[in-house]
ZADO-1210 file (C-alpha; in nm, 4 decimals, padded with zeros to 6 digits):
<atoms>
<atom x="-00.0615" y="02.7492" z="01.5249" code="UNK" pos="1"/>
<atom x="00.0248" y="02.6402" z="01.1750" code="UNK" pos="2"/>
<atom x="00.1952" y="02.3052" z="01.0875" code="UNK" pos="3"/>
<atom x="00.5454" y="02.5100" z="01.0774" code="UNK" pos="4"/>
<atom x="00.5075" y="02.5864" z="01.4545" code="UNK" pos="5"/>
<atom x="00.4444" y="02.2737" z="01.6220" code="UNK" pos="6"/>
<atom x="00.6322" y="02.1355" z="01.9046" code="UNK" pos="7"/>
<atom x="00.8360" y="01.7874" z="01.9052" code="UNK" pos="8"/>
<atom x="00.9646" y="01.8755" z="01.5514" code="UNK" pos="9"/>
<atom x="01.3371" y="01.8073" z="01.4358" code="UNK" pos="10"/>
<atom x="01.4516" y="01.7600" z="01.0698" code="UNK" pos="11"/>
<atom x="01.5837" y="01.4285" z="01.1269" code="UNK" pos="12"/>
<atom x="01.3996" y="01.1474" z="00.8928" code="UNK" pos="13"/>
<atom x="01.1824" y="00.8896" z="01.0726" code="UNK" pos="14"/>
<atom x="01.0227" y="00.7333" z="00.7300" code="UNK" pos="15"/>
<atom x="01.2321" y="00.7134" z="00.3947" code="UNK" pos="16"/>
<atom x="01.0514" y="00.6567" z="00.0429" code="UNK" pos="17"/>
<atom x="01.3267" y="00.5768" z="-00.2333" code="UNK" pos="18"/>
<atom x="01.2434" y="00.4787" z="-00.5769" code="UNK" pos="19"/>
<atom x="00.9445" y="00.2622" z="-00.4293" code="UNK" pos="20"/>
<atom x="00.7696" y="00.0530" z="-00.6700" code="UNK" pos="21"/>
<atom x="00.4125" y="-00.2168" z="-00.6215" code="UNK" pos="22"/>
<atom x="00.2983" y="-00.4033" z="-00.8720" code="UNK" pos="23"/>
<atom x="-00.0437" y="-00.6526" z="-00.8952" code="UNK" pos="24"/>
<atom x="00.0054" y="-00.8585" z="-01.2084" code="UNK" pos="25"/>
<atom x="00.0228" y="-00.5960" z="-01.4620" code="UNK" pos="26"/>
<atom x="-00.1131" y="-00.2691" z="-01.2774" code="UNK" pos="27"/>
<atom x="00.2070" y="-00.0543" z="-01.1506" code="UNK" pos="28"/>
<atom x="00.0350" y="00.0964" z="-00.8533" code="UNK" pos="29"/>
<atom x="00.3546" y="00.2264" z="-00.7135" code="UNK" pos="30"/>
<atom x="00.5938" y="00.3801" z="-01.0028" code="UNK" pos="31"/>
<atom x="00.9545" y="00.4899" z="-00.8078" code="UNK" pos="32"/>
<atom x="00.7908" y="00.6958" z="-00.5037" code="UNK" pos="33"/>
<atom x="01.0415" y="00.8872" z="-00.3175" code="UNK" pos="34"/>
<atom x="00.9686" y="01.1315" z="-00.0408" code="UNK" pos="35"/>
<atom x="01.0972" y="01.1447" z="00.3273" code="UNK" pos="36"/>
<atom x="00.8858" y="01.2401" z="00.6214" code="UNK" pos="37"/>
<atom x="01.1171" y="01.3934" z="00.8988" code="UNK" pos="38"/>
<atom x="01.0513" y="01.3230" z="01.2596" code="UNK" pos="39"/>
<atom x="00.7531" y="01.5848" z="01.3996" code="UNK" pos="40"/>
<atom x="00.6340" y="01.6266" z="01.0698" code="UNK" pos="41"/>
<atom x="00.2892" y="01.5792" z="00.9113" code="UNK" pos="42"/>
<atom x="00.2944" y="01.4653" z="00.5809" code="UNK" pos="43"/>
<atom x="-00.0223" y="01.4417" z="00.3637" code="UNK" pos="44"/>
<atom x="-00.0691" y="01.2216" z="00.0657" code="UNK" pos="45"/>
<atom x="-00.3111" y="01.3638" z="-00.1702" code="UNK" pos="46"/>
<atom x="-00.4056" y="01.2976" z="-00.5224" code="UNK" pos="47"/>
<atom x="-00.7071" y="01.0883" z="-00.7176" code="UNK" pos="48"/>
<atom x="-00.8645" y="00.7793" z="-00.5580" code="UNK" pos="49"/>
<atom x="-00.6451" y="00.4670" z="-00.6731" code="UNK" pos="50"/>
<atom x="-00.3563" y="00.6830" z="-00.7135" code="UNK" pos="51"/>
<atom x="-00.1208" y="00.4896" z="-00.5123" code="UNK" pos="52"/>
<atom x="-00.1761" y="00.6467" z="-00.1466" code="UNK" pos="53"/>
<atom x="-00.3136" y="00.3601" z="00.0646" code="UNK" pos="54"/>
<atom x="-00.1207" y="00.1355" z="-00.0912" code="UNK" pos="55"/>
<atom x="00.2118" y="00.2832" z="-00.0172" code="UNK" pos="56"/>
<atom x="00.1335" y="00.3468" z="00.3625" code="UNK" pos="57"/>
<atom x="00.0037" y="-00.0451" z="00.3631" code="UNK" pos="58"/>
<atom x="00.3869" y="-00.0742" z="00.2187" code="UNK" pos="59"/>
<atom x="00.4854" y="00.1408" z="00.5196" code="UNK" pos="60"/>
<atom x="00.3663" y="-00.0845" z="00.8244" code="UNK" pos="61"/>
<atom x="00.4792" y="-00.3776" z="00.5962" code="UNK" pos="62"/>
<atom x="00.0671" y="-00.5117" z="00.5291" code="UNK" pos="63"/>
<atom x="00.2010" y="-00.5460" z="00.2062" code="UNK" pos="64"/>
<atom x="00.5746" y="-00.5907" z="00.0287" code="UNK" pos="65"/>
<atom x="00.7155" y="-00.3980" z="-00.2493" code="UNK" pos="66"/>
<atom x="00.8761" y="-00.4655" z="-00.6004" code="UNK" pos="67"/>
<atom x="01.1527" y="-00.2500" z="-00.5915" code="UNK" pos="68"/>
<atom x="01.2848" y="00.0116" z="-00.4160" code="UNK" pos="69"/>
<atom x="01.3713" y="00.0959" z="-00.0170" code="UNK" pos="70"/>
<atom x="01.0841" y="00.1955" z="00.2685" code="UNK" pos="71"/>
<atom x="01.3235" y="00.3133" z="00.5829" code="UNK" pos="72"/>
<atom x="01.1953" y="00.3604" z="00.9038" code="UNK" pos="73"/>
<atom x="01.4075" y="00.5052" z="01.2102" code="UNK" pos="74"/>
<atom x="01.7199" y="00.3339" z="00.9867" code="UNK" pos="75"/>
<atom x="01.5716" y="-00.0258" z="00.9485" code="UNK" pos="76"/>
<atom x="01.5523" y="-00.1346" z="00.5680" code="UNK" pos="77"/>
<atom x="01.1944" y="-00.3066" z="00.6025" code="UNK" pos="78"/>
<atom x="01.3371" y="-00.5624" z="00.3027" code="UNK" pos="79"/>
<atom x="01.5687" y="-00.6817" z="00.5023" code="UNK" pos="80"/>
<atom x="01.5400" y="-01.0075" z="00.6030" code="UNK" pos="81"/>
<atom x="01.6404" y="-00.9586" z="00.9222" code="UNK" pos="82"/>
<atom x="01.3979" y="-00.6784" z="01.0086" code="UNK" pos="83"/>
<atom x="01.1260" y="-00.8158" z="01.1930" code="UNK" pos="84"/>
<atom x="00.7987" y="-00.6633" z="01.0703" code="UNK" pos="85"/>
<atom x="00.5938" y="-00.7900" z="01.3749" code="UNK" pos="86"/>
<atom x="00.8216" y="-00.4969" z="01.6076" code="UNK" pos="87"/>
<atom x="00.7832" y="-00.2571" z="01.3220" code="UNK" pos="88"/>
<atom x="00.4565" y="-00.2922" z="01.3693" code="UNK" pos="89"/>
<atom x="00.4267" y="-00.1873" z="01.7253" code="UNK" pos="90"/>
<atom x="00.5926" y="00.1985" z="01.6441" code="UNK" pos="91"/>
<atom x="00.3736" y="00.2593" z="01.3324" code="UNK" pos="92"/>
<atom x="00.0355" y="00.2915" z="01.4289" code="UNK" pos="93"/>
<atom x="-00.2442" y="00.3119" z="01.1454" code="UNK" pos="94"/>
<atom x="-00.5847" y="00.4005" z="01.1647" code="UNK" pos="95"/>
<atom x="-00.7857" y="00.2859" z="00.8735" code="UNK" pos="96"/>
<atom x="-01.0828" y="00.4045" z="00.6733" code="UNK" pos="97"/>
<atom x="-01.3552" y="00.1689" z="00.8412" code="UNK" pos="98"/>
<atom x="-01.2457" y="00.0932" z="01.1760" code="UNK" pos="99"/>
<atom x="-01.1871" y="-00.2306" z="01.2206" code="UNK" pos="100"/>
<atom x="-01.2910" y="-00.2409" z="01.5741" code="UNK" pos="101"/>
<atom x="-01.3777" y="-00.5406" z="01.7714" code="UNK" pos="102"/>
<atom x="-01.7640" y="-00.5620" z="01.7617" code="UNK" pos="103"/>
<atom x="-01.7763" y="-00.7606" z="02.0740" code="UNK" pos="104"/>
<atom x="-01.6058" y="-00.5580" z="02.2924" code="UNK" pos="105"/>
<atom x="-01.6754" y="-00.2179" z="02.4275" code="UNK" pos="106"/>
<atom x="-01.4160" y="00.0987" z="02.3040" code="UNK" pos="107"/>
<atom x="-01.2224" y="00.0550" z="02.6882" code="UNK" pos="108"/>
<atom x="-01.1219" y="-00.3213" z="02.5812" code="UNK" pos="109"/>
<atom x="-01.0682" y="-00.2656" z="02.1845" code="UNK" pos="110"/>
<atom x="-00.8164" y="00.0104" z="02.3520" code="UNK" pos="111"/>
<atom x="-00.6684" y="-00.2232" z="02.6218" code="UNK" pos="112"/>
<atom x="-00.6734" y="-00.5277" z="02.3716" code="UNK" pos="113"/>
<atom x="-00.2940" y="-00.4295" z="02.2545" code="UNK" pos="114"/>
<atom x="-00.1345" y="-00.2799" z="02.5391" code="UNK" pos="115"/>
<atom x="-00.2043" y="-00.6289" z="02.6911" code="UNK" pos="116"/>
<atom x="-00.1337" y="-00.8831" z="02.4082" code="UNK" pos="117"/>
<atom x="00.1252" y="-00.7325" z="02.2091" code="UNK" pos="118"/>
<atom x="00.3234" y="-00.5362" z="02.5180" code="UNK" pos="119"/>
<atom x="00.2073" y="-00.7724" z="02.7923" code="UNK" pos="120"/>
<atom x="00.1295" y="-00.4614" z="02.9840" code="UNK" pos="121"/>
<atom x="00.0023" y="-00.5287" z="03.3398" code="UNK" pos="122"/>
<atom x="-00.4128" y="-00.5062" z="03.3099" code="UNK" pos="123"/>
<atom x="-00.4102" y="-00.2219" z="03.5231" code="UNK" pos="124"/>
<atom x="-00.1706" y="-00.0122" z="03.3793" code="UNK" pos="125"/>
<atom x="-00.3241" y="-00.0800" z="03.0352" code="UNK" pos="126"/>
<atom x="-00.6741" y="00.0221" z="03.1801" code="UNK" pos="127"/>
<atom x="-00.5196" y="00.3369" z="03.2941" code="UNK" pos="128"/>
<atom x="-00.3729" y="00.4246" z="02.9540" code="UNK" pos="129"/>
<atom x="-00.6911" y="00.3344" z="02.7367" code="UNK" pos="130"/>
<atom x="-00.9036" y="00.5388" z="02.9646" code="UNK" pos="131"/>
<atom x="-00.6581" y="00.8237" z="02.9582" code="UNK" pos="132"/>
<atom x="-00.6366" y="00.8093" z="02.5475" code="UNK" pos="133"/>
<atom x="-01.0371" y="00.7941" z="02.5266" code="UNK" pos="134"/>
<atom x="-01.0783" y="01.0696" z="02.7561" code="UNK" pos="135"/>
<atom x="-00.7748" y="01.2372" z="02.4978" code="UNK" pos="136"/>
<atom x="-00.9889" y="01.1951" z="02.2060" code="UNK" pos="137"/>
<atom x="-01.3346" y="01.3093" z="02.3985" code="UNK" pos="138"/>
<atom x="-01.4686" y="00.9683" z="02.4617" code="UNK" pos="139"/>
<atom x="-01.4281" y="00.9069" z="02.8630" code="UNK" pos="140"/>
<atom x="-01.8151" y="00.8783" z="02.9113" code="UNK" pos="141"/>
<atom x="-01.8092" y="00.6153" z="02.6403" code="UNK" pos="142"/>
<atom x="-01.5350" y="00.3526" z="02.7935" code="UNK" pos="143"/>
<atom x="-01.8464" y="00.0884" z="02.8558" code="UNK" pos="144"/>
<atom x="-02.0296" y="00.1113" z="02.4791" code="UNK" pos="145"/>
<atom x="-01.9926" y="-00.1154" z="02.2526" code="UNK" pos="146"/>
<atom x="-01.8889" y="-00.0289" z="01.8573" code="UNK" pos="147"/>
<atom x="-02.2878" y="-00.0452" z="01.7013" code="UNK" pos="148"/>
<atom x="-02.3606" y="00.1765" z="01.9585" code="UNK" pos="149"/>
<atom x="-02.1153" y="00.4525" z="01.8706" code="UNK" pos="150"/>
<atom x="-02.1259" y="00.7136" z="01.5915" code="UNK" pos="151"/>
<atom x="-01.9031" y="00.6692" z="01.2921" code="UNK" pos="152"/>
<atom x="-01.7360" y="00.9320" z="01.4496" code="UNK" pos="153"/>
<atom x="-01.6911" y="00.8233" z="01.7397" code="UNK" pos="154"/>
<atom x="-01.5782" y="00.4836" z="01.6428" code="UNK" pos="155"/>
<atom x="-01.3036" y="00.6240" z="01.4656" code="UNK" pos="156"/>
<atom x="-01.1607" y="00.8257" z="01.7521" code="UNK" pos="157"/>
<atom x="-01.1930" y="00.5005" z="01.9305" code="UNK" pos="158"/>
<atom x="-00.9640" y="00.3570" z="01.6590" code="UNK" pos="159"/>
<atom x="-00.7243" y="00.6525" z="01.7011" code="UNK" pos="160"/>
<atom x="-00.6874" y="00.5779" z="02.0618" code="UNK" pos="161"/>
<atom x="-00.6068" y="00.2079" z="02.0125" code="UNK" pos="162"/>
<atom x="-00.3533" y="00.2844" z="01.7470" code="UNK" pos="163"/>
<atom x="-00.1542" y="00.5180" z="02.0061" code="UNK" pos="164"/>
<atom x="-00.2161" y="00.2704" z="02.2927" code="UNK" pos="165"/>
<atom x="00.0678" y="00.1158" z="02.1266" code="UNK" pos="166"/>
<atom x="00.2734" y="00.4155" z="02.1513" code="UNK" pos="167"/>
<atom x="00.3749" y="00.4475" z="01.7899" code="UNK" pos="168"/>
<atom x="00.6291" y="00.6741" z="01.6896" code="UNK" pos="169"/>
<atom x="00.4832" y="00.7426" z="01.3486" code="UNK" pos="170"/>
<atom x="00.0771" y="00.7701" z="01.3187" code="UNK" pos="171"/>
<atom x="-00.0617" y="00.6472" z="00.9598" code="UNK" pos="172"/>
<atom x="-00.3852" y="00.7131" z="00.8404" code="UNK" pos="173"/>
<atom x="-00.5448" y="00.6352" z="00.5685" code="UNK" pos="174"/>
<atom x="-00.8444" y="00.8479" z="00.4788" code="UNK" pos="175"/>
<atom x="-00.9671" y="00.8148" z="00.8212" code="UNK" pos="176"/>
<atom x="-01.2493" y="01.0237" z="00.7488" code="UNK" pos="177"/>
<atom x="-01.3866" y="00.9091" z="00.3848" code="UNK" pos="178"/>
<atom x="-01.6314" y="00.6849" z="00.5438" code="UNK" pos="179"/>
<atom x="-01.7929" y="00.9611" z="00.7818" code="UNK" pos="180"/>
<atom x="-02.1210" y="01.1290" z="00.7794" code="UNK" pos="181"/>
<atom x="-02.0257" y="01.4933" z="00.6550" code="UNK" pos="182"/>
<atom x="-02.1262" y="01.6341" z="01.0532" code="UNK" pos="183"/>
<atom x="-01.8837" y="01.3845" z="01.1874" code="UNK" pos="184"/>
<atom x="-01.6115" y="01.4551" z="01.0076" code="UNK" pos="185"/>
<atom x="-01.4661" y="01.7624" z="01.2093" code="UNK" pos="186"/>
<atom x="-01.4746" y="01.5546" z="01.5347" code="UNK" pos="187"/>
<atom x="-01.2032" y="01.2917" z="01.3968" code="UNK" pos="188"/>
<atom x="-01.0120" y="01.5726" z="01.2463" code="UNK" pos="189"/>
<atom x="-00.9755" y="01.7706" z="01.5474" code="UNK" pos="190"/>
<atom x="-00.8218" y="01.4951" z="01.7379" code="UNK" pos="191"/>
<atom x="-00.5725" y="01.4441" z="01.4490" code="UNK" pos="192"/>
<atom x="-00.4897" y="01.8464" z="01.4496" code="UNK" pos="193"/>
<atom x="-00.4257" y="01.8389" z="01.8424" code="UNK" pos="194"/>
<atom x="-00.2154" y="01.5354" z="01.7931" code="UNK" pos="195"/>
<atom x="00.0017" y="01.6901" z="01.5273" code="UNK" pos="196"/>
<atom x="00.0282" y="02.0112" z="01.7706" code="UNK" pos="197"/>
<atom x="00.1503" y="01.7791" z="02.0171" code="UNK" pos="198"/>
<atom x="00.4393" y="01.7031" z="01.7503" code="UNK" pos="199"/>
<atom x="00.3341" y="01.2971" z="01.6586" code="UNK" pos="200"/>
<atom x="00.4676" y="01.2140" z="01.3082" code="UNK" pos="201"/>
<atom x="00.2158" y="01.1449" z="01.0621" code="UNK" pos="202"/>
<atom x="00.1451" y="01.0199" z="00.7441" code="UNK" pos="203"/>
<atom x="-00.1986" y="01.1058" z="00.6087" code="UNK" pos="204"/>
<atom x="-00.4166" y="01.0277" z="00.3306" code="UNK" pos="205"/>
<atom x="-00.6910" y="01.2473" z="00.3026" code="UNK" pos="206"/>
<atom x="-00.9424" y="01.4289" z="00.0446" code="UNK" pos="207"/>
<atom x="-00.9888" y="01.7039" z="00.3163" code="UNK" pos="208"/>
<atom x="-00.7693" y="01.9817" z="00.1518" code="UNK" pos="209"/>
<atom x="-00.8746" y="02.2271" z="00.4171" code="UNK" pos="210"/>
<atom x="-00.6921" y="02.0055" z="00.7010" code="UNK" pos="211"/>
<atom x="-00.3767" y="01.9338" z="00.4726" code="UNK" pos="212"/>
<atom x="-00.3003" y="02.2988" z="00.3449" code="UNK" pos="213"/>
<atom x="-00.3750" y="02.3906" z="00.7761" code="UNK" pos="214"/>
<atom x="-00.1849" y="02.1426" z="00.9607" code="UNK" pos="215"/>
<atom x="00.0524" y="01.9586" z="00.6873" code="UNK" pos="216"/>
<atom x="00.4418" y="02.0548" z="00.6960" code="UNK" pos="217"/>
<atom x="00.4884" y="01.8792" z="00.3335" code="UNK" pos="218"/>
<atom x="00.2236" y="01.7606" z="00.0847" code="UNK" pos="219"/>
<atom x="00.2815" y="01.4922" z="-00.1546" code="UNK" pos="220"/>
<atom x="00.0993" y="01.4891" z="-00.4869" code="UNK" pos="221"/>
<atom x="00.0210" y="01.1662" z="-00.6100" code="UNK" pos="222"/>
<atom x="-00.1562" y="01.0899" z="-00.9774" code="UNK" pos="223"/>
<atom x="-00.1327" y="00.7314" z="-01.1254" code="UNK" pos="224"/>
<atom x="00.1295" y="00.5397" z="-00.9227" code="UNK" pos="225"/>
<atom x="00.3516" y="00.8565" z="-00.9710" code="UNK" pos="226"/>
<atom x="00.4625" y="01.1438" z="-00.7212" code="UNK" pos="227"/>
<atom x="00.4084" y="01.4079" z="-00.9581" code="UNK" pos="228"/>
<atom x="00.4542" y="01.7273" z="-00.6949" code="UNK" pos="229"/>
<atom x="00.5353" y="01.7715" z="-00.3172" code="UNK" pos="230"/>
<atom x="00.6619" y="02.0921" z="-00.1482" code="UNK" pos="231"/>
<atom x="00.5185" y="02.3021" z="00.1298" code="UNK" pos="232"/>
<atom x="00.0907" y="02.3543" z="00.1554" code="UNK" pos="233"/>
<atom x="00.1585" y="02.7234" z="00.0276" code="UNK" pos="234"/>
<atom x="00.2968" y="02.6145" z="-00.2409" code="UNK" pos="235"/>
<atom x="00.1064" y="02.3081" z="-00.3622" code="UNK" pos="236"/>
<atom x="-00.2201" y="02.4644" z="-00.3172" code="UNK" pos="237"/>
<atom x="-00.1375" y="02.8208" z="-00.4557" code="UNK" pos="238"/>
<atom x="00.1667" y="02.8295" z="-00.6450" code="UNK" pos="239"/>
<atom x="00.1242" y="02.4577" z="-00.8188" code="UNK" pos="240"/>
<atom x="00.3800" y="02.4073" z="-01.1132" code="UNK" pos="241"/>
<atom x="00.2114" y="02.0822" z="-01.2411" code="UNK" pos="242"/>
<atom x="-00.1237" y="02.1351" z="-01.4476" code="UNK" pos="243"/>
<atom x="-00.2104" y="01.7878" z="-01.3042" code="UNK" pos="244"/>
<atom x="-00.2265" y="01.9291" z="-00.9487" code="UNK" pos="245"/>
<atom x="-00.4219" y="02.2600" z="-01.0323" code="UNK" pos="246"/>
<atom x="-00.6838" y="02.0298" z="-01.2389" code="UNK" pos="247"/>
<atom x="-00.7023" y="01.7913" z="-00.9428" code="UNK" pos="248"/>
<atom x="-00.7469" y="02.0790" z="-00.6617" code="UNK" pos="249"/>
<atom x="-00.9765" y="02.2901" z="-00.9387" code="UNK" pos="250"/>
<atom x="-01.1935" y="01.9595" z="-00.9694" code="UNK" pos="251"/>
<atom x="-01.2246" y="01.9275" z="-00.5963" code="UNK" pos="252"/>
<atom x="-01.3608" y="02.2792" z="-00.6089" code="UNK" pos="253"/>
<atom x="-01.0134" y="02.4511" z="-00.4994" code="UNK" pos="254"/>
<atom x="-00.8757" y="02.7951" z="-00.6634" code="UNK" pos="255"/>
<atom x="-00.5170" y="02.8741" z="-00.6061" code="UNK" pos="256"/>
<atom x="-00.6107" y="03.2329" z="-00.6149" code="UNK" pos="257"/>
<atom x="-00.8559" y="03.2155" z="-00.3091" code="UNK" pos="258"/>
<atom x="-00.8523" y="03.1924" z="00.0314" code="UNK" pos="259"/>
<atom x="-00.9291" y="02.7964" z="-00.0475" code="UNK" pos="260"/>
<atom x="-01.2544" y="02.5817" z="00.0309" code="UNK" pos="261"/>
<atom x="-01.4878" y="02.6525" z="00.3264" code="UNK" pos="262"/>
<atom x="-01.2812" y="02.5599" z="00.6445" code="UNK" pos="263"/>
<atom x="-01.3653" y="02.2594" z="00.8638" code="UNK" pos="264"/>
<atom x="-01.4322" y="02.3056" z="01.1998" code="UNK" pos="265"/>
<atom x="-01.1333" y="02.2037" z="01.4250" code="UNK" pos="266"/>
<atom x="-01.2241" y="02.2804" z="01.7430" code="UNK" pos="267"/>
<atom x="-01.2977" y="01.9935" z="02.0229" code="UNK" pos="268"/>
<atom x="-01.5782" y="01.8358" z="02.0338" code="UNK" pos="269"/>
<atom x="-01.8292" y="01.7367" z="02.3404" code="UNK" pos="270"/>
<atom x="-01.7875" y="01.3758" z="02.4375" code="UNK" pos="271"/>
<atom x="-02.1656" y="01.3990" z="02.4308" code="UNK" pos="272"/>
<atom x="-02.1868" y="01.4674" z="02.0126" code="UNK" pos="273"/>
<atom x="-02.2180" y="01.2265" z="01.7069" code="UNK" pos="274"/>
</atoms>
């Protein structure tokens, strides 16, 4: 299945980018970013670290405000000052780089622990949906471990099932796999393939050009604060019309003219491996 076949898909937009612009002092990390990511659709940011990626999806879920510009999600201007950002929130879900589990509780309660504060869910029902999202992500014989007991890995799928305990209608992540041992990697990316086959909206920033030219429906090129390229994986990766792009993917090793990099295994993983 390729990212142009998946089910759930319709071209309506779920997340609008117009003109966006972030500033710190004097750094422009955000210089008038404008894409939209349609409803089904997997979007992946790429481009050089400190290019402007994380920070625009921490603009997204509203962790941080822009300078100028619109973010739009399912309609709702997040400048407004009548959108509340705590309910935005709840149907963006984000999985970042390093976890950010709770240490002292074991991956069935870090999965529970929104379902029951944020949604007042009912403490059964919210058991039955973290242990149905762990065993979703390969984790079912791991619903009683704590965090330092888990793989890198496996932490992160943990994380993955927390962020759709919430039941999100857009997934973020933000290079949810940078901090991985190179063997653990695939694990964490298979999830995120099945749930884009499953048609969840997502927004990823990744280094793994193997998974975005597979399973992205539009990749956005990002170099200094700037979008300098987006289009279709076929085209970014083999018919590039920005030099910027083809240095980029040549310096990560990737030539437009071949089949691409060595391919990452997507296939499930055991519950059982790192």
């Amino acid at each position: 299945m390729t990212g142009h076949d998946r089910v759930g898909r319709d071209e309506a937009p779920i997340l609008v980018f117009q003109d966006v612009e972030k500033r710190y002092g004097g750094l422009e990390a955000l210089r008038g970013v404008s894409f939209q990511v349609n409803r089904g659709e997997v979007v992946c940011l790429i481009g050089p670290s400190g290019s402007g990626k994380s920070t625009l999806l921490r603009c997204a879920n509203g962790l941080e405000t822009v300078d100028g510009g619109r973010i739009v999600f399912e309609g709702i201007d997040l400048r407004d000052a009548r959108t509340s950002l705590v309910q935005v929130r709840q149907r963006i879900g984000m999985v970042f780089q390093h976890f950010e589990l709770f240490p002292h509780m074991t991956a069935l309660r870090n999965v529970m622990a929104g379902p029951l504060t944020v949604l007042r869910m009912a403490r059964p029902q919210a058991e039955a949906r973290a242990r149905e999202l762990l065993r979703k992500v390969g984790l079912a014989e791991k619903a009683a471990t704590h965090p330092a007991e888990l793989s890198g890995g496996q932490q992160q799928r943990v994380a993955i099932a927390r962020a759709l305990a919430m039941e999100p209608d857009v997934m973020l992540f933000d290079e949810a796999t940078s901090a991985l041992d190179p063997e653990t990697i695939g694990e964490v990316l298979s999830v995120m393939k099945r749930l884009a086959d499953e048609g969840m909206t997502m927004v990823v920033v990744t280094h793994e050009m193997d998974f975005a030219k597979r399973v992205a429906d539009w990749v956005v090129v990002f170099d200094e604060g700037r979008v300098i390229e987006q289009g279709p994986p076929v085209q970014v990766f083999e018919r590039a019309t920005v030099a910027r792009t083809r240095e980029f993917l040549s310096h990560l090793g990737w030539q437009a003219d071949l089949p691409g990099a060595p391919a990452i295994d997507f296939s499930p993983q055991p519950e059982t491996s790192r």
